[in-house]
N, C-alpha and C positions, 0 to 999 in steps of 0.2 A: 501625530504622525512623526514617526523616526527620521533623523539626519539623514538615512541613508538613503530611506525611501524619496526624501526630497531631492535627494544627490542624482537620485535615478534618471528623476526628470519624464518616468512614465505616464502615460496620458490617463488620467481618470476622471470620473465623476464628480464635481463639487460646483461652487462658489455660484448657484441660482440667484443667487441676491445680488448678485455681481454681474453675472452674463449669461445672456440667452442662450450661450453656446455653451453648454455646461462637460462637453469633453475638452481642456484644458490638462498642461502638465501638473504634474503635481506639485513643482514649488508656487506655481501662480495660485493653486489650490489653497496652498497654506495660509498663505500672504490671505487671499478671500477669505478666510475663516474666520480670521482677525477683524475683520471688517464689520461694525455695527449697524444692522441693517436701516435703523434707527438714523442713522448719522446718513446716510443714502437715500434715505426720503426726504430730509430738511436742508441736501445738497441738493434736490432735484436732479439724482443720476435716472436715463433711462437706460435699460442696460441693453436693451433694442436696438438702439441708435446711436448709442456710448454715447452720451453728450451728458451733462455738467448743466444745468437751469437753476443758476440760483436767484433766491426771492432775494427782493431788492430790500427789503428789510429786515434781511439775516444781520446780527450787528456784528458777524464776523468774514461775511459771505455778501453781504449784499452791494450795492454801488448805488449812488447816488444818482436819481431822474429826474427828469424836466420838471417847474412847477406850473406847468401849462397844463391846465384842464384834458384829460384823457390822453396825454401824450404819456409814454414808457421809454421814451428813449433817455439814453444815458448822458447824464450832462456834468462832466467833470469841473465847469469852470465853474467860478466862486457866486456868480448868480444863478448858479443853479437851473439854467435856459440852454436848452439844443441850440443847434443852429440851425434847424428848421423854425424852429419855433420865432428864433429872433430874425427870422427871415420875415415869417408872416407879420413882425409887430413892427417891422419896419414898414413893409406894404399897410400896415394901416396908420403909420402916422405914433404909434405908441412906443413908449418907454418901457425900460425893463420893471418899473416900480408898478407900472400897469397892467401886470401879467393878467392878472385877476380877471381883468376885461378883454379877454385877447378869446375868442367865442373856441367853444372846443370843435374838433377837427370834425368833418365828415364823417367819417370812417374810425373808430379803435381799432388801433394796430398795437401790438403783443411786443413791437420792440423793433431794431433794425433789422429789414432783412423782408421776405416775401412771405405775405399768408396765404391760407387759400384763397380760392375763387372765391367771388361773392355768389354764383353764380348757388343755387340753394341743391345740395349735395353732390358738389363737383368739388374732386379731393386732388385738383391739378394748383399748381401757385400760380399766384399772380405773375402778368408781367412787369403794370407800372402801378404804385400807388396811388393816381391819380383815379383813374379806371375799375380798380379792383378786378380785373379778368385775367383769366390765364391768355396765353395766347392762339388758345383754338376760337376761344367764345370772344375776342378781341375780335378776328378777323371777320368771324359771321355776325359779328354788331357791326363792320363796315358791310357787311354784304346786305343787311337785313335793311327793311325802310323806316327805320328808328329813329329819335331825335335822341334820347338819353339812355343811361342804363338803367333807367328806372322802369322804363317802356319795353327795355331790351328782356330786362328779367321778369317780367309779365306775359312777353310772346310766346306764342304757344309752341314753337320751332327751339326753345332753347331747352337743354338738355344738359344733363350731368354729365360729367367726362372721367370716366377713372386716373389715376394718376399715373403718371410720367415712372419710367425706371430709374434708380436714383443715378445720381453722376458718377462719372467714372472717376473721378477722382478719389483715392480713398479716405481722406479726410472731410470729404465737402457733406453734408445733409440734407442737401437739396434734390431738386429732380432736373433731368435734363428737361433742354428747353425745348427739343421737340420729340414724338417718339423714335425718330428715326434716327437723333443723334445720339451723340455720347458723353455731353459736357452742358452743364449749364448753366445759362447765360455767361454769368460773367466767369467763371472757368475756361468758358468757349474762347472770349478776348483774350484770358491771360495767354493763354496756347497760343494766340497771334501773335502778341506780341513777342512771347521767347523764343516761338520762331523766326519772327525777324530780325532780333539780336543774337542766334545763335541755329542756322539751318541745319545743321548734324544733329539737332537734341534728340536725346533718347526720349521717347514720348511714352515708353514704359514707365521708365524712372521718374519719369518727371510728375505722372500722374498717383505715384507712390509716397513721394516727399512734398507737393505742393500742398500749401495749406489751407485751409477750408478759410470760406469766406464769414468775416469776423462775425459776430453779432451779440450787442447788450446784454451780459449777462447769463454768454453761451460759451462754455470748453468745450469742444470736440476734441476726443480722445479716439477716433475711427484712424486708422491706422498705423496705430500702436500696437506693439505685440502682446499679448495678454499679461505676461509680466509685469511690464511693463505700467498696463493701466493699473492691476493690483496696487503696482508699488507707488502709483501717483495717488489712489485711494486712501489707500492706508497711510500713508504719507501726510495728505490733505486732514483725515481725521482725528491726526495726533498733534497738527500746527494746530487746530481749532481747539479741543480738547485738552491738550498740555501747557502748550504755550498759549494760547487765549489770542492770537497773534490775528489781526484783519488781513486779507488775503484780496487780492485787486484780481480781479476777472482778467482785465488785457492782460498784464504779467502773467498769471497763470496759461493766460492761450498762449503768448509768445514763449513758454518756455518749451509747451507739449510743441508746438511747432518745429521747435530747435530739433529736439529732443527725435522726432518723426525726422529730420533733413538728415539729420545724422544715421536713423536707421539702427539706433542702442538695443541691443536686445535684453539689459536689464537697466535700472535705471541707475546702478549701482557703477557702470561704467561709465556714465555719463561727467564730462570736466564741462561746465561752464565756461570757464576759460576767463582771458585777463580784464580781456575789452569789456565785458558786461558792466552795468551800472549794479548799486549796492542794492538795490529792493531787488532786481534779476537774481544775483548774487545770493543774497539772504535767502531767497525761498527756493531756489536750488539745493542748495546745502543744507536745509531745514528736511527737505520731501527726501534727501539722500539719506541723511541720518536716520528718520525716521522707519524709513522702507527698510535702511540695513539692520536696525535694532528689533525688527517685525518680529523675526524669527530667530533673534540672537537670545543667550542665557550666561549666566558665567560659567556655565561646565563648556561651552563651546566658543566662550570669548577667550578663555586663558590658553586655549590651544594656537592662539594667533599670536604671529610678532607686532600688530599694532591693535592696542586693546581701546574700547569704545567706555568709558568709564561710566556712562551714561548706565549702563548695564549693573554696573556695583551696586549704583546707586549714588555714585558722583558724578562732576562735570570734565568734561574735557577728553582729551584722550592722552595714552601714555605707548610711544614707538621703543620698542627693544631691538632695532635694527642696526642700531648704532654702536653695538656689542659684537664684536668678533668671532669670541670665543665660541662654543656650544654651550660647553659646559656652566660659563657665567653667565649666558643668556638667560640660559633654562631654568639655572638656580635666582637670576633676578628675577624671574616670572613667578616662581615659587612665593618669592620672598615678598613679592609685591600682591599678590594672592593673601599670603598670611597677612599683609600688614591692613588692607583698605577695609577689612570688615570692622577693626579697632577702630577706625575714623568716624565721628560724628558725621552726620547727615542733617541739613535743615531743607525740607520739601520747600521747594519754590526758591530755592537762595543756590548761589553758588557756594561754595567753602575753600580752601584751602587744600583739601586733601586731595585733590589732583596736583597741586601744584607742588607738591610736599613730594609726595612721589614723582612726580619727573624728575623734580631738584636729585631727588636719592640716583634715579635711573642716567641722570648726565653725569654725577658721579662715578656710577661705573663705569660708562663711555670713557670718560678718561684713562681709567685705570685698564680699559682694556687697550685702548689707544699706546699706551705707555706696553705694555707686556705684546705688542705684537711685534716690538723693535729685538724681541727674542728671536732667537733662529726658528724654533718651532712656532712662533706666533702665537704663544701661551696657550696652545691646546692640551698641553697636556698636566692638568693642577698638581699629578704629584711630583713633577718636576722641581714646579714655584719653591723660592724659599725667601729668607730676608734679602738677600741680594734685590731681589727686584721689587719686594717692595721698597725697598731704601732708593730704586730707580725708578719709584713711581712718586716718593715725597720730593727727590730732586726735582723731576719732572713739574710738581706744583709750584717750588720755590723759583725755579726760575719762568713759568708763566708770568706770577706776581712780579719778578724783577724787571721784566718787562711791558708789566703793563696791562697785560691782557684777561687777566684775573686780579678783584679785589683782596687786599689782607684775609677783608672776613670770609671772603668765597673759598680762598683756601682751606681755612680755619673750617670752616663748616664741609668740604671736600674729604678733608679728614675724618671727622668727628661720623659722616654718612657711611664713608667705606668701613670705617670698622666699628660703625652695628651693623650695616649689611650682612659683614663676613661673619660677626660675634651670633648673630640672627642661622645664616647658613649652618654653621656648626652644631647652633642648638638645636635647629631639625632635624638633624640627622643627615644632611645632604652629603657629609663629608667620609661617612662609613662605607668601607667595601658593597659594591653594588650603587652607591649612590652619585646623584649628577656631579658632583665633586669628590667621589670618592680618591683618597691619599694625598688632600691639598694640606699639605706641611703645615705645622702646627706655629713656626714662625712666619707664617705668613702670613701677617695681624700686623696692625696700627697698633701701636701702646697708647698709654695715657703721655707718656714723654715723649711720643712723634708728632704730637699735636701741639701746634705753637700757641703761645700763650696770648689768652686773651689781652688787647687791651683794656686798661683800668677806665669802666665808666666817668663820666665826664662828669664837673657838678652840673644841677638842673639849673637851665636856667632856657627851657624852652615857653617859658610865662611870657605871658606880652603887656608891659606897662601902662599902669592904671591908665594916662595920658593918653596912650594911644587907644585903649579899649573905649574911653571916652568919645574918642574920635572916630571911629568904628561904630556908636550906638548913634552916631549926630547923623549918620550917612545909611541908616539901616530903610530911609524914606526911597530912595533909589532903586532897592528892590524893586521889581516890578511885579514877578510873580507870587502869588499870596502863601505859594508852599513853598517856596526857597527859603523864602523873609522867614517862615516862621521856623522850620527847621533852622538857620541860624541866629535867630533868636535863643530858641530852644538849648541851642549848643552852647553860647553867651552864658545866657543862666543856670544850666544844670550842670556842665561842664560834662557830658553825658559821650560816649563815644559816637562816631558820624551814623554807624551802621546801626546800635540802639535807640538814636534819633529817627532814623529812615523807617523803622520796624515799629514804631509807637503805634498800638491799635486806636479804633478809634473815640473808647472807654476807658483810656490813659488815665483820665482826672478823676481821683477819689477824694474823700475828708477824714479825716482823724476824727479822735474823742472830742478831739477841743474844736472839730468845726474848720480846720488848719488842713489848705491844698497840699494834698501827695499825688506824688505823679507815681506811675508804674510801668515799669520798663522791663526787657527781658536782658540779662546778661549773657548773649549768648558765647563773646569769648572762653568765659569761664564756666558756662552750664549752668547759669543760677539763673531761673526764669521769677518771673516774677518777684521784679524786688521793688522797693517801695523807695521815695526820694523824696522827704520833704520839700517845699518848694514856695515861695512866695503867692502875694495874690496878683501882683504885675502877670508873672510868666504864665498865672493859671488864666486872666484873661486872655492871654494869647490864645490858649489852647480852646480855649471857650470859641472863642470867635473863626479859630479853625474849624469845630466841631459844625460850625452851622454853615460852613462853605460846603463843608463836604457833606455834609446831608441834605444842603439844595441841590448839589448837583446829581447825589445819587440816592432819590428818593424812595427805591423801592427794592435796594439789598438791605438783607438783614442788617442790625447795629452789630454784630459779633462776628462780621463779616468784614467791617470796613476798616481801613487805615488810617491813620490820622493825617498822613502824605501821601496819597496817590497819587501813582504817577499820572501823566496824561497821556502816555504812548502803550497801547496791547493791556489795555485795563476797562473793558467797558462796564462792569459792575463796582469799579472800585476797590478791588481785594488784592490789589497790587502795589506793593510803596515804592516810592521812586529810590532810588538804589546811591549809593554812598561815593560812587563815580558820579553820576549828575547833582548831588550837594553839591560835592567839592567841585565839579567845572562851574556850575553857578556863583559858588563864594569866589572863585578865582577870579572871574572874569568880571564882579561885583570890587574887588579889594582892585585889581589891575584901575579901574574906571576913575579911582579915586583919585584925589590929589596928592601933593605930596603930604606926608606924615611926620610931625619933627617928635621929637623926644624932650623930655620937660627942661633939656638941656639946650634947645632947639636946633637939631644934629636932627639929619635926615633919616629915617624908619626904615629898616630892609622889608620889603613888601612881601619881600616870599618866605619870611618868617610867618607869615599870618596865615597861615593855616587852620583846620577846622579841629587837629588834636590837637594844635594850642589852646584851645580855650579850655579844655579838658584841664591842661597845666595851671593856667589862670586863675581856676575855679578851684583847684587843692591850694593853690598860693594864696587866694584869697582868705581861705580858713584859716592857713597856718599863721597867717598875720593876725587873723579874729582870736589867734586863743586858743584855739579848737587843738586838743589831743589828738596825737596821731592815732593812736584807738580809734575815735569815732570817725578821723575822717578816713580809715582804712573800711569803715563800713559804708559812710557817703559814697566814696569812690568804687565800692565792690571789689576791694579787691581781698585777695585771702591770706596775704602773707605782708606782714608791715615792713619790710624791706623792700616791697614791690611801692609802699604807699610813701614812702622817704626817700625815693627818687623824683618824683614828681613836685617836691617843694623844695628852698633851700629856708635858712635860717636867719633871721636880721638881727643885728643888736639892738637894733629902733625898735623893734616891735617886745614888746611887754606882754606874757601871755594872759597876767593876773589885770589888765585893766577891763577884762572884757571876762570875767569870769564866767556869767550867764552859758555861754558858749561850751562850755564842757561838762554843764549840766544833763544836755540832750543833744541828739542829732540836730539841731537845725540847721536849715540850708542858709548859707549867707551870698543872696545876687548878688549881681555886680550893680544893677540897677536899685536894688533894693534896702534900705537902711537895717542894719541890723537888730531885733529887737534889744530893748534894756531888761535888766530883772527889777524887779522891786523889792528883792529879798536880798538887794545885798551881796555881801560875799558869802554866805552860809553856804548854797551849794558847791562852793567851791570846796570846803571843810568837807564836808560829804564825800563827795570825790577822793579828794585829797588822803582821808582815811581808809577810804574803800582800798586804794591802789595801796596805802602802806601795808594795807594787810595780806593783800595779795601778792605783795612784793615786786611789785612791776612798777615799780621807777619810771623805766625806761620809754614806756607809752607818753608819760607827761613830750609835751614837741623842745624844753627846754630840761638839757641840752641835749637834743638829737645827734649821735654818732654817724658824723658824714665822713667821710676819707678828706685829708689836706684841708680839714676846717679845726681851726683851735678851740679849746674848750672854752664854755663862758661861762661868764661867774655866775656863782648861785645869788639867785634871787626869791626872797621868800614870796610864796605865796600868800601869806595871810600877813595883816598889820602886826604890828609888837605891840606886845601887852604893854597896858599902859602901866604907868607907875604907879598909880592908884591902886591898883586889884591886888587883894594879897597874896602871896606866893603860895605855892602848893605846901601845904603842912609835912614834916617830917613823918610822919605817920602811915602817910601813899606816897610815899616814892617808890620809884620802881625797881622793881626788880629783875638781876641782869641776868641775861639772857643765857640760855646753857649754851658752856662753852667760851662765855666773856670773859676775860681778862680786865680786871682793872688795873688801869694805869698807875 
């Protein structure tokens, strides 16, 4: 169905599987289309009676019931007991532990709320549940010469009664309480009473926005506009289906409630508002996004001033309202259209690339901010020239002087706008005819308008043996069994927080030699699957994680599962707890501790301890074992050895030749863990040692690594001096100098 046809808003044919009433407009049509009829059967929709029955053991839909023998009603408290039910176990003397014995009710009841008659094919509801009768066959069981209604419903005078017309309220599903009235039962009262607090009531209105009276694991959606239900449907089928997200019945009715008082005729206009609580809150803006992304695409997202990034295939949104101009509006939509298709994607994760693009788009906010102080208000680009961009880098510099923007925020304010504008050009946006056509050719950032970086710091975000010590005495405190081991994990592999979080849960392989590798996905850098020797400390950990989470989720596949699931919107387990609740756990884990002293005994800054420190601790540890920056530019994954020579500094205590074994092979060296010996000596250091002269790469050995304001250290041989014993190389094989040598 066409944009336009939906724009129409013509009444036609569709969405059967949705409503009885199948002449609806056509955008509600569409919105029904979408809708998995599938997903509408295991929600228990009738589309009869719009109502919402979900099974109480849907593990995403369902709510929690009494454990009293035949009762269904809904018992939120933590024993699991109505308060009918702990009604009756008080009248007998029992305990909640005694449920067991608590005899089951008279009567099965469906849940809160009126079933039918008992009376045998009378479709009227009951009055009370003590009785089981409506109240036609109540009154003729006083009339009649009966002792019970066991006798009542054997008389030959009792009779089925067709049912009641439903209430007039439009959200209610009940029947009036007699034929002659209009409201039932308890709708009848509420009407008393809002008449006595309020005798002018519109008793139209009132019976249009009152809400249907609640019941266990029942939405009424009767008096919403067709849209409207649509949009709560499909809504409901993509928090199930997307987000995996459990969804509480009462919340759901109080929101269609709201939702109906208001009288929204799409849901997409609907504000929550301030006062709500955050489960309110969350599942409103979940049903909103959803319902507006139904019938969204990017040929009809990029036509709007606030784009839903959900739609690209990223998170979050990105607002262009904050752009004055036209012209730079339209050209940063362009430009932000060309850039988000480049951007990586991980299903199920947030990234970065919404956030990457807003940063760009508050960049031009400013720079349109700064060009409206023009008398034209910068509509017109071929106006612009350096003048005003030179009054748009003042503009920055004195933000920063004041305060209100970082050094680096500038620095990056710059470096955004002119690739934006470098970006603009290249498309062509700037040629006759185009959204920027005659934007001056000086009207670019150079590489000299950009202030110069400051000069990286040395590293020294490592946290002292001393204190990691102190750290691994207190790791019993943990409480929960996936914090503890996620930082564990982090301790030993020095692994980043969010390649910890994402460990499947087939993580632990063995080598040729029988020797634990862990395997982890790189996803900063795109390199999945890479391998990390590891101890057999860390590999029990992971072992003993393996078997928590297989007890708890015994019946998802193993190629499925995570090695940290969360415990919130994960009932299968295929969820990992995410690299924000690591780090609030290690926080409020490192906060609990004592004080920390230093092997100086000088007190520890606590909020250096963070979860990418160990990351640094774990290259410091190597560079102190010996270990060449080569291998441990491959330990730490990274792809360029300038990225791996920030993360360690240099000691003169440390000797790389006493621990030679270490530059033979990748091994990982814990912090828990002793590091193995060789028994061969220094021979593979000779190996080494040859291989790199031949290759001419020096510069890999970690002695002397070229750090900025570090002085050089002396050379130190790698291999022992020939003893005086061994006879000297014969004149015969000397060598021969190199083309190009000079002898001295």
């Amino acid at each position: 169905m066409s944009a336009a046809a939906v724009r129409a808003g013509a009444v036609v044919v569709g969405g059967v599987h949705v409503f009885a009433d199948t002449r609806i407009d056509r955008h509600a049509a569409a919105i029904a289309a979408v809708i998995d009829p599938a997903f509408l059967a295991e929600a228990g929709w009738d589309p009869t009676r719009k109502v919402l029955s979900f099974d109480p053991e849907h593990p995403l839909l369902g709510r929690p019931v009494c454990r009293a023998a035949g009762c269904s009603t809904s018992a939120q408290a933590a024993s699991r007991i109505c308060f009918s039910c702990c009604r009756r176990l008080a009248e007998r003397g029992l305990g909640e532990d005694e449920i067991a014995s608590l005899p089951p009710r008279a009567r099965q009841r469906t849940g809160r709320g009126p079933d039918t008659c008992v009376v045998d094919g009378c479709r009227r509801e009951w009055e009370s549940a003590s009785s089981g009768l409506c109240r036609a066959h109540a009154d003729q069981l006083r009339a009649l010469p009966v002792t019970d209604v066991e006798e009542f419903l054997a008389h030959r005078q009792t009779r089925p009664l067709p049912p009641c017309a439903p209430c007039a309220v439009a959200a209610c599903t009940r029947q009036r309480r007699h034929p002659d009235g209009l409201y039932c039962g308890a709708h009848q009262q509420r009407l008393r009473n809002a008449l006595a607090c309020d005798p002018h009531l519109d008793e139209t209105r009132w019976r249009a926005v009152e809400p249907a009276i609640g019941r266990g694991g029942e939405v009424s959606l009767r008096g919403l506009a067709p849209l409207v239900v649509a949009e709560l449907l499909v809504g409901l089928q993509q928090r199930c289906r997307i987000n995996a997200v459990k969804t509480d019945d009462a919340v759901l009715r109080a929101l269609c409630n709201d939702v109906r008082h208001r009288q929204v005729s799409s849901l997409t206009h609907y504000d929550p508002g301030d006062d709500r609580d955050l489960e309110f809150t969350g599942l409103a803006n979940c049903l909103i996004g959803h319902a507006r992304r139904a019938l969204s695409s990017p040929e009809t997202e990029v036509a709007q001033d606030e784009w839903d990034l959900t739609v690209f295939g990223h998170h979050g949104t990105v607002s262009f309202t904050g752009i004055s101009q036209t012209w730079l509006r339209e050209s940063a939509k362009r430009w932000a259209a060309d850039d988000l298709p480049k951007r990586r994607v991980r299903p199920g994760r947030r990234t970065s690339a919404g956030l990457t693009v807003r940063h760009h788009i508050g960049c031009l906010v400013r720079l349109s901010e700064s060009l409206c102080m023009r008398d034209d208000r910068g509509e017109h680009p071929a106006a612009l020239g350096r003048a005003d961009m030179e009054a748009f880098l003042h503009r920055l510099a004195y933000l920063e002087s004041v305060g209100q923007i970082s050094g680096d925020a500038r620095i990056r304010a710059c470096r955004e706008v002119r690739a934006v504008l470098a970006r603009i050009r290249a498309m062509g946006l700037t040629r006759p005819g185009g959204l920027a056509a005659g934007l001056g050719e000086d009207f670019v950032i150079g590489q000299a308008d950009v202030p110069a970086e400051p000069e990286p710091a040395e590293p020294n975000r490592d946290l002292p043996p001393e204190i990691m010590r102190q750290l691994c005495t207190h790791l019993d405190e943990l409480t929960s069994p996936v914090m503890r081991t996620g930082i564990e994990l982090a301790i030993d592999t020095g692994r980043r927080p969010e390649e910890i979080c994402e460990l499947d849960y087939d993580c632990l392989t063995r080598d040729d030699d029988g020797q634990p590798v862990l395997i982890y996905d790189n996803h900063k850098a795109n390199r999945p699957a890479r391998r990390l020797p590891i101890g057999e400390q860390t590999a029990a950990v992971i072992l003993a994680q393996q078997q928590r989470v297989r007890a708890r989720y015994p019946h998802t596949p193993v190629g499925e599962l995570k090695l940290l699931p969360t415990d919130r919107r994960n009932p299968g387990g295929r969820r990992a707890v995410t690299g924000f609740s690591l780090a609030f756990a290690h926080r409020i884990w490192v906060d609990r501790m004592p004080v920390l002293h230093t092997a100086d005994g000088v007190e520890y800054d606590k909020a250096k301890i963070v979860l990418y420190a160990y990351r640094h601790s774990y290259a410091q540890r190597h560079a102190d074992a010996g270990v060449p920056v080569e291998v441990l530019r491959e330990l730490l994954s990274h792809r360029k050895l300038e990225t791996t020579s920030g993360y360690y500094r240099v000691r003169d205590a440390v000797r790389p030749a006493r621990q030679p074994h270490l530059a033979a092979s990748p091994s990982a060296v814990g912090f828990r863990a002793r590091p193995p010996r060789s028994r061969r000596g220094r021979r593979p250091v000779r190996r080494v040692r040859r291989t790199i002269q031949r290759q001419g790469r020096r510069r890999c050995l970690p002695v002397p690594v070229p750090l900025r304001r570090l002085r050089p250290l002396r050379h130190r041989r790698l291999l022992p001096a020939r003893s005086a014993c061994l006879p000297r190389r014969p004149a015969a094989h000397q060598r021969t100098p190199a083309r190009g040598h000079r002898p001295r």
